[in-house]
Backbone bond lengths (Angstrom), bond angles and torsions (degrees), N, CA, C in turn:
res aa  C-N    CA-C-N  psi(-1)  N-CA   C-N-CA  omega(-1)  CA-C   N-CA-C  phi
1 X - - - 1.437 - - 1.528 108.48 -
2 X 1.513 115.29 137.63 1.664 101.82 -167.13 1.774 86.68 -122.19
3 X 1.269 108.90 163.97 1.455 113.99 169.41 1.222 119.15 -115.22
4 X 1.377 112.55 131.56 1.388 102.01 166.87 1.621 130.33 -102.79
5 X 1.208 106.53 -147.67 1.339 94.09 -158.61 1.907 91.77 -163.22
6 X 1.669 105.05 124.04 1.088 120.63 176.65 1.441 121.40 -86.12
7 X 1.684 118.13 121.28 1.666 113.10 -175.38 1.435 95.64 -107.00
8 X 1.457 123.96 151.34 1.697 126.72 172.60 1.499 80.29 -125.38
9 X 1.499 106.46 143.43 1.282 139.19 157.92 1.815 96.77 -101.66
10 X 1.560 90.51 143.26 1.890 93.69 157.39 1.379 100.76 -131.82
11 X 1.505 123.31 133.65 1.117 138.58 178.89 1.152 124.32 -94.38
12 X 1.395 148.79 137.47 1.124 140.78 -159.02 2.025 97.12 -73.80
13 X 1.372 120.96 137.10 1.339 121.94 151.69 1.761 121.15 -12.69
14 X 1.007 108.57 -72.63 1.419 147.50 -169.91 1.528 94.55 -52.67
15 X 1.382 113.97 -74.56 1.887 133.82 177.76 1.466 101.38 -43.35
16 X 1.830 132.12 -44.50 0.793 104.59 -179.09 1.564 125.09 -123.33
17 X 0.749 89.70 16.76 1.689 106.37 152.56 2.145 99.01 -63.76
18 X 1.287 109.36 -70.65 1.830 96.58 -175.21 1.616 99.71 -52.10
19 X 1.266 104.43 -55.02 2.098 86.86 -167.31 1.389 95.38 -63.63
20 X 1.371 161.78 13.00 1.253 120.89 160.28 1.909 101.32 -99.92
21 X 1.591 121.26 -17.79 1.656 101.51 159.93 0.957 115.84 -81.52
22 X 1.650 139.01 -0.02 1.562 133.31 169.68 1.652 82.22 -83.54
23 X 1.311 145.84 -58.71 1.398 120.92 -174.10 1.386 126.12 -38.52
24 X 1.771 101.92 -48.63 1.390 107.91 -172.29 1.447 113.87 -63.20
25 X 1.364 105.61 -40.70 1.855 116.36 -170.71 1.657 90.35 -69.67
26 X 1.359 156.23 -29.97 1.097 132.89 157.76 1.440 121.99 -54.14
27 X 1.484 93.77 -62.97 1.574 101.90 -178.85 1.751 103.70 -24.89
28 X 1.501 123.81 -55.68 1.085 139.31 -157.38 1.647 123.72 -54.92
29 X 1.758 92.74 -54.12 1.479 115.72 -178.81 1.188 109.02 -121.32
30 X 1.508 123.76 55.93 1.368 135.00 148.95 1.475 113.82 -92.83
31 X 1.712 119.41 -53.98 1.039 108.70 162.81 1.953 138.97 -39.88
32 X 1.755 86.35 -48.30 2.035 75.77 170.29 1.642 116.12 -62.38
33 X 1.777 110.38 -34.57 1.510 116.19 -171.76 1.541 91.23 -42.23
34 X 1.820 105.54 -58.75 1.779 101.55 -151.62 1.641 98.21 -40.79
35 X 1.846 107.43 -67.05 1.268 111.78 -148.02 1.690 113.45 -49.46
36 X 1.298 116.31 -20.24 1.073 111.78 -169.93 1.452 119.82 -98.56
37 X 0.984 105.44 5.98 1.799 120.72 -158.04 1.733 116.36 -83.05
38 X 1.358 109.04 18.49 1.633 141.03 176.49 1.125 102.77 71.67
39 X 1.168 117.77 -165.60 1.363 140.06 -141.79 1.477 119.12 -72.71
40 X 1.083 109.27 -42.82 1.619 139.03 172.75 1.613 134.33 -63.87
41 X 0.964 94.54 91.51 1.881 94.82 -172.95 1.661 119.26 -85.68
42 X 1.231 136.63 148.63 0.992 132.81 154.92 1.476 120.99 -49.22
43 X 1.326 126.12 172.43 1.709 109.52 151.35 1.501 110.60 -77.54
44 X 1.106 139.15 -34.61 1.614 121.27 -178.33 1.891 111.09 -63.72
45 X 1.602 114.03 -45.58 1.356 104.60 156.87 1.802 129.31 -47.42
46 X 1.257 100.80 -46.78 1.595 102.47 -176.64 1.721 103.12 -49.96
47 X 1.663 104.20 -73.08 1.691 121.92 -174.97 1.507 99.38 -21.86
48 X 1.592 100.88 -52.28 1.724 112.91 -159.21 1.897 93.28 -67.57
49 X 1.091 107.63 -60.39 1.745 108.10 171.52 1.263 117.72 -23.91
50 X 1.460 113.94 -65.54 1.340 120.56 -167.55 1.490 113.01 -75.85
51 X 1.677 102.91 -25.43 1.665 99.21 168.98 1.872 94.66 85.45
52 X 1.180 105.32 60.95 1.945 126.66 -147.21 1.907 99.99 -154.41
53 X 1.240 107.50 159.02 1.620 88.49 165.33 1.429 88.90 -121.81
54 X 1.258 119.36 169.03 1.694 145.61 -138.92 1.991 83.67 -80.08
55 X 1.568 120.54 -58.27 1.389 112.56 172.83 1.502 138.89 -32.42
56 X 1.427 100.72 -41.54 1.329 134.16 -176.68 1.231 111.98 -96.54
57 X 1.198 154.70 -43.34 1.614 134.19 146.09 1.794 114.65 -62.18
58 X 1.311 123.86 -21.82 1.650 123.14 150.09 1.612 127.78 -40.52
59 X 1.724 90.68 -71.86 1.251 85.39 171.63 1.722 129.00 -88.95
60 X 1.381 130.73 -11.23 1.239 141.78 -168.33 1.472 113.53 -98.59
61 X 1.042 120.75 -56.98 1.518 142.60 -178.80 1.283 148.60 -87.39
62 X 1.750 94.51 -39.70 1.534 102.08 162.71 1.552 119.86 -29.55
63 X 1.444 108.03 -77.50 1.543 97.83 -167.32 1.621 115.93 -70.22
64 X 1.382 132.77 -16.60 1.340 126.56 161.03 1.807 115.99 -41.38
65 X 1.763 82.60 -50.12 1.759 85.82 -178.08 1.695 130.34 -92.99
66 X 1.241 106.43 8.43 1.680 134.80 174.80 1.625 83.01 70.00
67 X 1.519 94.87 171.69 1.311 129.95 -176.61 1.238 129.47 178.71
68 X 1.167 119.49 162.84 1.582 118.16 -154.24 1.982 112.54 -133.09
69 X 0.814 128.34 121.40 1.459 124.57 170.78 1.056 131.00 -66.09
70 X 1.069 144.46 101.88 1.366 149.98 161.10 1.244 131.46 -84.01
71 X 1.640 133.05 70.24 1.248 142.66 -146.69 1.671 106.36 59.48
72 X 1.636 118.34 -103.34 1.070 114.71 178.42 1.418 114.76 -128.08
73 X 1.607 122.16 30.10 1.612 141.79 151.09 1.360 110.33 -86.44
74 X 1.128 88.33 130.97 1.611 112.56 178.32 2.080 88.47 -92.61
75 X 1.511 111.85 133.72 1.187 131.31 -157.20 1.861 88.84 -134.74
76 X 1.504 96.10 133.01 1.118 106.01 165.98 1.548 132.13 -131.01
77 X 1.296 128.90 121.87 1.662 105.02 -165.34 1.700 122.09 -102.11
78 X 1.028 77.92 154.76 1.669 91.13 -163.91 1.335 118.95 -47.09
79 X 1.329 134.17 -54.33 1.534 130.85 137.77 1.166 121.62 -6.46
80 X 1.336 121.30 -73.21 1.636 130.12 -173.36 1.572 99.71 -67.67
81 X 1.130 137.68 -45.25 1.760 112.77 162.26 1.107 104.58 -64.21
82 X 1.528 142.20 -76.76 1.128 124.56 -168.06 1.917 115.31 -20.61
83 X 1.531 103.10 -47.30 1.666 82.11 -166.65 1.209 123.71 -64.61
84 X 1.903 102.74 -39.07 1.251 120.36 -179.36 1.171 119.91 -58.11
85 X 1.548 109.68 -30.98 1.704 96.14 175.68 1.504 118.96 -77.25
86 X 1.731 101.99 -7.85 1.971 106.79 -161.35 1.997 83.60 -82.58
87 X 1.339 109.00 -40.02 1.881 115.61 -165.29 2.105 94.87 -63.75
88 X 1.235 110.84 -25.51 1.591 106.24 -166.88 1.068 90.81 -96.20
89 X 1.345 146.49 -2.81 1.882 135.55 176.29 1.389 91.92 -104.68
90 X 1.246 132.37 -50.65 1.246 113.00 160.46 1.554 146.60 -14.24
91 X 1.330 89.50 -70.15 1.510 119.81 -172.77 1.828 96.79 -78.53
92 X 1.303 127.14 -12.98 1.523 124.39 151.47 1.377 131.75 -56.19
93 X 1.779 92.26 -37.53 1.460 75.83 -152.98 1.739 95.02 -105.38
């Protein structure tokens, strides 16, 4: 059994008043960053793309939807979800 041990920071008023509009102004323009961020997705972006969790396009999907290595990231391109997700709404309806 290990113990831990609780630290409190106090932040000045002032200090965090800016980090919570540097939060918000991320919060904000992360989405355009993603969309624009080329061609190439991670697997946690893709999963998140397809609306999938990262396990389940790993083990299920990857190779249906190709993929590419990048050292030791699994890379996914934006095209190849796009189709796969246009061939799986398809095949719904």
């Amino acid at each position: 059994m290990s113990a831990t041990a609780k630290v409190v920071y106090e932040i000045p008023e002032d200090e965090l008043k800016e980090l919570r509009q540097a939060v918000a102004f991320i919060k904000r323009i992360a989405p355009i960053i993603e969309e624009n961020a080329g061609p190439w997705l991670t697997a946690t972006q893709a999963a998140k793309r397809l609306k999938v969790s990262k396990s389940h396009l790993m083990r299920n999907l990857k190779d249906e939807i190709g993929f590419s290595m990048e050292g030791r990231l699994c890379m996914f391109h934006r095209d190849n979800l796009d189709a796969y997700w246009a061939k799986r709404f398809q095949q719904s309806q």
